[in-house]
C-alpha positions as CSV (number, residue, x, y, z in Angstrom):
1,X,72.3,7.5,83.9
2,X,70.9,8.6,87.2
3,X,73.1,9.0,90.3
4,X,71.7,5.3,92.0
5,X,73.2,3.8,88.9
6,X,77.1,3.4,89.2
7,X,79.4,2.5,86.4
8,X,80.4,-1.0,86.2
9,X,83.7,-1.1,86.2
10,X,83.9,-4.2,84.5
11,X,82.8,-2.6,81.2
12,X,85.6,-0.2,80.1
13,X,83.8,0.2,76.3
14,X,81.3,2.8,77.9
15,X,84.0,4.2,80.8
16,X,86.5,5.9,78.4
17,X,84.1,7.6,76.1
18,X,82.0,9.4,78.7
19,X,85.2,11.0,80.7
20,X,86.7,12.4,77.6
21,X,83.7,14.4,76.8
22,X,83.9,16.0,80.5
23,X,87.6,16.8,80.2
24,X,86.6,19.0,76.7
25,X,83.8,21.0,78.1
26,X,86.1,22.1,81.0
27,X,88.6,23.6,78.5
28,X,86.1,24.9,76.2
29,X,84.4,26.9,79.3
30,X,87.8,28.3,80.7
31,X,89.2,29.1,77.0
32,X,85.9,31.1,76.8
33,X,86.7,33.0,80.0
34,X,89.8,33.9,79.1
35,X,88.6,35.2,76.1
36,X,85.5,37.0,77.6
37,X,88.1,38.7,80.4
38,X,91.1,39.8,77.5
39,X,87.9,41.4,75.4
40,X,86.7,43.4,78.7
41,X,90.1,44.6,79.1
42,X,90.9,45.9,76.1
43,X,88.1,48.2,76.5
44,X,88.4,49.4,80.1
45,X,92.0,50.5,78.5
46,X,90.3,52.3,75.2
47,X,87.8,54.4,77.0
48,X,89.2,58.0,77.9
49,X,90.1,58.6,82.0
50,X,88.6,61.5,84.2
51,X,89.5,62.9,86.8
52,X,88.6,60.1,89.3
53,X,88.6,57.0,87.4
54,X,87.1,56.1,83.9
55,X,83.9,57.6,82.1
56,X,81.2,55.8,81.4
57,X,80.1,55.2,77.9
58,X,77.5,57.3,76.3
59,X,75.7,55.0,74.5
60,X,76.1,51.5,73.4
61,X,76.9,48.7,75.4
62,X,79.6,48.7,77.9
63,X,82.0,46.8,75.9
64,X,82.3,49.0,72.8
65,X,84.8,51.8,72.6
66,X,83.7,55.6,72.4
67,X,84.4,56.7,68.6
68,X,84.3,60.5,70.0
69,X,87.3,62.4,70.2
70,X,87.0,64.8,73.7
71,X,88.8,68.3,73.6
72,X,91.7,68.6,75.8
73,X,91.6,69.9,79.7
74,X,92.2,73.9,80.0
75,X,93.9,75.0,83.4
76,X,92.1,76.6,85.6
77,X,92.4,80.2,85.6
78,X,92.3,82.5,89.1
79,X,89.4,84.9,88.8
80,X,90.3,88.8,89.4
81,X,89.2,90.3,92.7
82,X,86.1,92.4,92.5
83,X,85.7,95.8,92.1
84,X,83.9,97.8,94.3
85,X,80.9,98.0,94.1
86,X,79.3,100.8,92.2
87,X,75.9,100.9,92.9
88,X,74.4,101.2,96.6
89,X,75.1,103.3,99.1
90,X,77.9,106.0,98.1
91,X,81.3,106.2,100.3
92,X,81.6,109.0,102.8
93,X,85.1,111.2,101.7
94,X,86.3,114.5,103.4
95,X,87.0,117.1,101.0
96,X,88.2,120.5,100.6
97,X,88.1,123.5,98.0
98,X,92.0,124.6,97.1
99,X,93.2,127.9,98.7
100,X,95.2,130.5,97.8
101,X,98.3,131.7,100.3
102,X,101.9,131.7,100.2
103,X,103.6,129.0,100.7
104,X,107.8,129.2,101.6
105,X,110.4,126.9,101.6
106,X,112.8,127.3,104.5
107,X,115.5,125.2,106.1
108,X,116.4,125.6,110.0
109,X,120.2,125.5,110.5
110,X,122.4,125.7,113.7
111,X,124.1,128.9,114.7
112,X,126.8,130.6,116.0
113,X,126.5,134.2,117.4
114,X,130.0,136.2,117.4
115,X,130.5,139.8,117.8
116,X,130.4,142.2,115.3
117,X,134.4,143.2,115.8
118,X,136.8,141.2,118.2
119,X,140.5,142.0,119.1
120,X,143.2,141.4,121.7
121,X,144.8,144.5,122.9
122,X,149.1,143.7,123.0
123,X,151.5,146.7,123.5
124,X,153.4,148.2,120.4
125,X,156.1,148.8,122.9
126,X,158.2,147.0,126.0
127,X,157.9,148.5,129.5
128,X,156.1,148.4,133.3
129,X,152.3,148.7,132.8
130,X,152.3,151.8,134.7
131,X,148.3,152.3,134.6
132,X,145.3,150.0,133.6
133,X,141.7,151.7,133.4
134,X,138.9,149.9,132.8
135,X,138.1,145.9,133.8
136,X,135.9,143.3,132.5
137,X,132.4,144.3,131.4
138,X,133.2,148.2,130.8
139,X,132.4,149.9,127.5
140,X,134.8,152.2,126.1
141,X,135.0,154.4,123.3
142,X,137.3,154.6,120.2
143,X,141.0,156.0,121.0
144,X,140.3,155.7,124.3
145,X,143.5,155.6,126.3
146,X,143.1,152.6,128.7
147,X,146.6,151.5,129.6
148,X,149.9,153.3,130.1
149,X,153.6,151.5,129.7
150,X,156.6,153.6,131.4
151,X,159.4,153.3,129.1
152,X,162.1,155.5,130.0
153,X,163.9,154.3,127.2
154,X,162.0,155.6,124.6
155,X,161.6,159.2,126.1
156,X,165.4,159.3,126.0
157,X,165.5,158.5,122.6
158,X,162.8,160.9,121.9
159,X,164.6,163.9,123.4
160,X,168.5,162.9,121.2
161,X,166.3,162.7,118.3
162,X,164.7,166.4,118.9
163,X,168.3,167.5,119.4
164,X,169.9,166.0,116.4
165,X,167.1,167.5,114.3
166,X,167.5,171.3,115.6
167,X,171.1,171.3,114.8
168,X,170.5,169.8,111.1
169,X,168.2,172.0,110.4
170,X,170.2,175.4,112.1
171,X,173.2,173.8,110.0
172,X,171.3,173.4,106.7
173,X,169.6,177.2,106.8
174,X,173.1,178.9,107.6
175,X,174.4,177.1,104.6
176,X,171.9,177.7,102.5
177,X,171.7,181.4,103.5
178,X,175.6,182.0,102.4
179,X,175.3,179.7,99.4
180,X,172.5,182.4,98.4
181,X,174.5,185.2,99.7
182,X,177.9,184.3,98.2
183,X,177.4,181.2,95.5
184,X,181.3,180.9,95.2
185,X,182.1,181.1,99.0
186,X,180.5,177.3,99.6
187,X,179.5,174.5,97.0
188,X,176.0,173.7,95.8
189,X,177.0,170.4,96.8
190,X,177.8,170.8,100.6
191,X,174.4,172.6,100.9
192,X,172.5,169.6,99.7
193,X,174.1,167.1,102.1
194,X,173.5,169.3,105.0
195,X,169.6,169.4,103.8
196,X,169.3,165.6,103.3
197,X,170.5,164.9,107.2
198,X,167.8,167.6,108.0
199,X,165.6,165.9,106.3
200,X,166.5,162.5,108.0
201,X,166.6,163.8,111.8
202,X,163.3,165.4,110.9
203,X,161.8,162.0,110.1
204,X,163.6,160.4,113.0
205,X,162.4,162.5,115.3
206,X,158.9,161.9,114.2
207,X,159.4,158.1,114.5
208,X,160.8,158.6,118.1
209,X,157.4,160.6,118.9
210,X,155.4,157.7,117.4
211,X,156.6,154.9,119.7
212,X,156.6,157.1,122.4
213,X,153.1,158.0,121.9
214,X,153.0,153.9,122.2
215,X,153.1,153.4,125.6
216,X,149.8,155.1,125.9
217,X,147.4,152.0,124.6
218,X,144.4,153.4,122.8
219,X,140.8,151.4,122.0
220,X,140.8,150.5,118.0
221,X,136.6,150.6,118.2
222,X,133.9,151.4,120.5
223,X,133.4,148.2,122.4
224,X,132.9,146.3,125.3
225,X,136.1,144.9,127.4
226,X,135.2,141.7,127.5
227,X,138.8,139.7,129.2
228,X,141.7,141.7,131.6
229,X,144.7,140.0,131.6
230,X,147.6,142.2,132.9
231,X,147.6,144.5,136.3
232,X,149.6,147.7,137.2
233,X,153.6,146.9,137.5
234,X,153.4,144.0,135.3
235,X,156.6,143.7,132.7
236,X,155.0,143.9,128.6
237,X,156.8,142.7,126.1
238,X,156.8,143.5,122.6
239,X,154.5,141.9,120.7
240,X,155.3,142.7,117.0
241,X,157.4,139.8,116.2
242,X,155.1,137.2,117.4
243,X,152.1,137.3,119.9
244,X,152.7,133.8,121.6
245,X,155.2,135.0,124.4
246,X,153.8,138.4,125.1
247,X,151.1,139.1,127.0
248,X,148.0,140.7,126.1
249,X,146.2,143.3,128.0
250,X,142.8,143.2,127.0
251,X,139.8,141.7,124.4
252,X,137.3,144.2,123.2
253,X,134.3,143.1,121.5
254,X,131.7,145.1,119.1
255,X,128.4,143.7,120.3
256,X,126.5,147.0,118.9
257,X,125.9,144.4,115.9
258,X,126.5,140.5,116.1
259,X,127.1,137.9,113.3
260,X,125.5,134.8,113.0
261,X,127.2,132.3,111.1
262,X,125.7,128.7,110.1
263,X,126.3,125.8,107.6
264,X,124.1,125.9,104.4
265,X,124.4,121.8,102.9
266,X,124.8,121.6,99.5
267,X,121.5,120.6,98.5
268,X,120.6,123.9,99.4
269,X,123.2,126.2,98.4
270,X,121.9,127.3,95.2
271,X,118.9,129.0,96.5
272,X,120.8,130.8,99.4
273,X,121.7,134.1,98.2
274,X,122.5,137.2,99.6
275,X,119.2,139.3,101.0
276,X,117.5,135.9,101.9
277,X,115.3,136.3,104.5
278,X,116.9,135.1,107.6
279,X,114.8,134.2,111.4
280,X,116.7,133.7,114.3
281,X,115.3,132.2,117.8
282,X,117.1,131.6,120.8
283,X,116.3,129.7,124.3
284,X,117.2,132.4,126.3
285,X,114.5,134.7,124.9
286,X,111.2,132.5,124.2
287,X,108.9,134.3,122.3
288,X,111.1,136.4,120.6
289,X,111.9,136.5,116.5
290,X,114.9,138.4,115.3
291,X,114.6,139.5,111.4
292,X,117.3,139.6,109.4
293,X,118.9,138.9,105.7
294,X,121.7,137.3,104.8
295,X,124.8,139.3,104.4
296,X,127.6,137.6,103.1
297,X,129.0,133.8,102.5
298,X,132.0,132.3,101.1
299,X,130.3,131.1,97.7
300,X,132.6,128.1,98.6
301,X,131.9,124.6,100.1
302,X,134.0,123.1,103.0
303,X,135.3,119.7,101.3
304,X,135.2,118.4,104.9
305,X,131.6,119.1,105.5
306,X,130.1,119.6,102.3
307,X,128.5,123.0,103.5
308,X,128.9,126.5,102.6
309,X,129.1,129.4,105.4
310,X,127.2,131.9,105.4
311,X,126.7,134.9,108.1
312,X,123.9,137.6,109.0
313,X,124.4,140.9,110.9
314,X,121.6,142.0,113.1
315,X,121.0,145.0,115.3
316,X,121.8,144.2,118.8
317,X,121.2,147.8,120.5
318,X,119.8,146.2,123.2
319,X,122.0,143.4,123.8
320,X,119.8,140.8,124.0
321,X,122.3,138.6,121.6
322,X,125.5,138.0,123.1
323,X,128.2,136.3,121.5
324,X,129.1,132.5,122.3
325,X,125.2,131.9,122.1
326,X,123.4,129.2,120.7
327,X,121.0,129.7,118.2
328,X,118.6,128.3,115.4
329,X,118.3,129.9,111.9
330,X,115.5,129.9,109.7
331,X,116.2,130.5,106.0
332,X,113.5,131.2,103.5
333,X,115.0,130.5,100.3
334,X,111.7,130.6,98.1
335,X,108.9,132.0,98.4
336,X,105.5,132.1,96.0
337,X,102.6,134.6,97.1
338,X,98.8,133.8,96.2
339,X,99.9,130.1,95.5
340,X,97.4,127.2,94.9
341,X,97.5,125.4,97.9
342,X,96.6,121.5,99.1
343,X,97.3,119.6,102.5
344,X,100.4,117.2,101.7
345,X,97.6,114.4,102.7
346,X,95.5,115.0,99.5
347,X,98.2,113.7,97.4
348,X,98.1,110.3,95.8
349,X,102.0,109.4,95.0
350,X,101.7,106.7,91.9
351,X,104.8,105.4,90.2
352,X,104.7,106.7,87.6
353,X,102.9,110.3,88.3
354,X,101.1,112.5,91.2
355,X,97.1,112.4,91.6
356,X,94.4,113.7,93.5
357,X,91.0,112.6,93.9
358,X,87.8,115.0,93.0
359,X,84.3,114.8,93.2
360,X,82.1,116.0,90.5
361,X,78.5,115.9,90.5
362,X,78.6,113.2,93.3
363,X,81.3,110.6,91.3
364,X,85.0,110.1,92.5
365,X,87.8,111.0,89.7
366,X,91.2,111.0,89.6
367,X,93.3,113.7,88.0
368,X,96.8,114.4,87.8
369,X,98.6,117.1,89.0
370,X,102.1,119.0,89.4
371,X,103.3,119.8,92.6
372,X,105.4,122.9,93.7
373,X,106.8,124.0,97.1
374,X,105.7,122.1,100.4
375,X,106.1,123.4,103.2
376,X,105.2,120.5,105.8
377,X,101.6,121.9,105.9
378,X,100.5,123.1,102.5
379,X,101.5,122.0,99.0
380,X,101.2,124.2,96.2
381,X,99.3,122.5,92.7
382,X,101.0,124.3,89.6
383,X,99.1,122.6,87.3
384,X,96.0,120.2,87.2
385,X,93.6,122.0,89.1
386,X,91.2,125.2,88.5
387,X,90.6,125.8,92.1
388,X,87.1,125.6,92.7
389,X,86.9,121.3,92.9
390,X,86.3,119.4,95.8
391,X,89.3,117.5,96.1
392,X,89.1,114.3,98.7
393,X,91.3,114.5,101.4
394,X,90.1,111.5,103.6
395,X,88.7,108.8,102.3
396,X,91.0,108.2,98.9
397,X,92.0,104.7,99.6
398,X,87.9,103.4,99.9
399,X,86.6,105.4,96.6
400,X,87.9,104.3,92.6
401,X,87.2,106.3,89.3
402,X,83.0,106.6,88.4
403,X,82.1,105.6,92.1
404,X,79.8,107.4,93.9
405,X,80.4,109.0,96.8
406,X,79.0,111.3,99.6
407,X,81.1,114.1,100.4
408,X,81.3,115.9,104.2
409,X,83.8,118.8,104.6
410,X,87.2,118.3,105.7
411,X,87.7,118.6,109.8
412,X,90.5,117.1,111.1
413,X,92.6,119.3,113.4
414,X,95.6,121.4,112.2
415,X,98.8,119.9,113.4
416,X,101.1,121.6,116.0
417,X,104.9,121.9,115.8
418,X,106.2,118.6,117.8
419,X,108.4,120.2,120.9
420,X,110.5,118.3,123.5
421,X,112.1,119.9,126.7
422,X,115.5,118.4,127.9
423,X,116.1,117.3,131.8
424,X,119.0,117.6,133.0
425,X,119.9,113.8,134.9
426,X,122.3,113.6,137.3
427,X,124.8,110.6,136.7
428,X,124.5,107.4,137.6
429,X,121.2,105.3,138.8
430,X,119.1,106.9,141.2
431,X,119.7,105.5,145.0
432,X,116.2,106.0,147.2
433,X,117.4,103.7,150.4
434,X,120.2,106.3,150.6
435,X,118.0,109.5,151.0
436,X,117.3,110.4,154.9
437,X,114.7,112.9,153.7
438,X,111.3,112.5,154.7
439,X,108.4,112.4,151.8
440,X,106.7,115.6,151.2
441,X,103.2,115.7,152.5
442,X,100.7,115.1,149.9
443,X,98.4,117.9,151.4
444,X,101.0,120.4,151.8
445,X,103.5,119.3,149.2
446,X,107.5,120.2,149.1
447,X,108.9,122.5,151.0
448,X,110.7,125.4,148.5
């Protein structure tokens, strides 16, 4: 039937028939469809997933699952960094040849400088200071008299005891000459009391002539009067009972020798022994070294301070040292002659041991070694080294073990001790629109 022939509608035989048929060919083509879109589906689900989406098949058509099984994803592993590398041009190092020299280990303490011996001069006796000799700053010798106390007192006391003495003993020979004259004219007995109260006024006497030799005050050591404290006519009182209300008349020092005291810590106690070499320095005298050894200590620790004291007498003939001063003490507690020696610098400090770096026959190695003494500028090696390897001093950080390298002697400067003066500031903050005087002249500069 062709388009410019329309159904009669009059004729519903042929009608009915022909729109049926359509209706069926519809659902047949959609069920189809459906079918067709279910099937391609299922298989975009089957097919294994990469990373951005699903793989396409391998071979076959598109529709048909792959039968291969793929191996599961690994997780990507971070690649070490290189090594250095070991070919090419070799790395430049510094090195240096051991040496042998002694090496010390010393500590620098604090110190005090006193005087060898150090008194105050009170009077045995009461009285008028009758004379005073010498004053502050004059040297005077042992038993020395240099003060004189008028006591009346004790000169009376002196003279009764003389007196009491020479009739005892007149009493005590006339008895004894009768008792051996005439043994039953006068007891055994009565001679014996009259020579026991000779005896006694014999020793009181003495006693009187030993306080009255009191009042003349004598030196105790050859020494240097140092404080005066009294003047002629002044009243002394005794000083035997307790010091604290009488007054003194003088302070001698021994400065001949001095004593240096300081403060050992306890990490350090056990290596500071009697003889150890002992340095002292003072500002006062730049320049100058005085030698000594340690003396004495108290081979005891202040709980306080955790230190131990120890002192050293040195010669002061000159009397250069002079006590109250302010020193610094050097004490060498160890000392190893002809040692093995590195800078501190060539050492390589591991975790778990101490290295150095050598070059042999042009390649870096790394040996381990024992270390000593170090005293800030040499190390000594006890063990790990022969002494005649070129050890790399600069440069160890750049070079690994079996790396070639290109060795150029060791240079650098030696380093000097640091040093720092001290200004003295007056207080406050300075005030320059105060100041009415004129700027120094460049030319000329300040006027002295």
């Amino acid at each position: 039937m062709t388009p410019s022939q329309a159904p009669d509608p009059a004729s519903p035989q042929t009608a009915e028939p022909e729109g049926t048929g359509t209706r069926m060919k519809r659902l047949i083509a959609i069920g189809v469809f459906l079918l067709s879109a279910v099937a391609l589906a299922v298989v975009l689900l089957d097919q294994p997933k990469g990373p951005s989406g699903p793989l396409p098949p391998t071979s076959g058509p598109a529709a048909q699952p792959s039968q291969a099984t793929e191996p599961p994803a690994t997780p990507p592993t971070i690649a070490p960094p290189p090594l250095p590398p070991t070919t090419g041009s070799p790395v430049e190092v510094q090195v240096m040849k051991p040496i042998r020299r002694d090496i010390a280990y010393t500590i620098s303490l604090p110190a005090n400088i006193a005087p060898l011996y150090q008194t105050t001069l009170h009077a045995k006796v009461a009285g008028y200071l009758n004379w005073i000799g010498p004053d502050k700053g004059d040297w005077v010798k042992k038993d020395q008299v240099v003060a004189k106390i008028d006591a009346p007192e004790l000169e009376e006391q002196y003279q009764q005891a003389v007196a009491d003495y020479k009739i005892k003993r007149l009493t005590y020979e006339r008895l004894a000459k009768v008792w051996k004259e005439s043994p039953d004219v006068i007891a055994k007995q009565d001679v014996d009391v009259a020579q026991a109260g000779y005896e006694g006024a014999k020793h009181v006497m003495e006693q009187r002539h030993v306080l009255r030799d009191y009042t003349n005050v004598r030196a105790p050591f050859d020494g240097l009067i140092t404080a005066r404290f009294a003047d002629p006519g002044a009243l002394i009182q005794v000083a035997t009972s307790s010091a604290a209300g009488a007054m003194p008349l003088f302070t001698i020092m021994n400065i001949e020798t001095v004593r240096v005291y300081a403060n050992v810590p306890q990490d350090n106690v056990a290596l500071a022994k009697v003889g150890t070499p002992a340095l002292l320095t003072v500002n006062e005298h730049p320049g100058r070294q005085f030698h000594g050894a340690m003396t004495r200590s108290t081979l005891a620790l202040d709980p306080a301070t955790r230190t131990m004291l120890v002192e050293i007498d040195l010669p002061n003939k000159d009397h250069a040292l002079q006590p109250g001063t302010f020193g610094e003490l050097t004490l060498t507690l160890a000392l190893h002659r002809d040692a093995l020696a590195l800078p501190p610098n060539a050492l390589v400090a591991g975790a778990k041991a101490k290295t150095v770096v050598i070059v042999e026959q042009g390649v870096a190695q790394t040996v381990p070694v024992k270390i000593g003494l170090n005293d800030g500028t040499w190390m000594e090696v006890i063990d790990g080294l022969r002494g005649d390897e070129d050890v790399v001093v600069v440069g160890k950080s750049k070079v690994v073990d079996g790396m070639p390298v290109h060795t150029i002697p060791y240079n650098l400067p030696e380093g000097k001790p640091a040093s720092q003066k001290f200004e003295r500031r007056s207080a406050g903050p300075p005030t320059p629109h105060t100041s009415t005087r004129p700027a120094a002249s460049p030319e000329k500069g300040p006027k002295p």
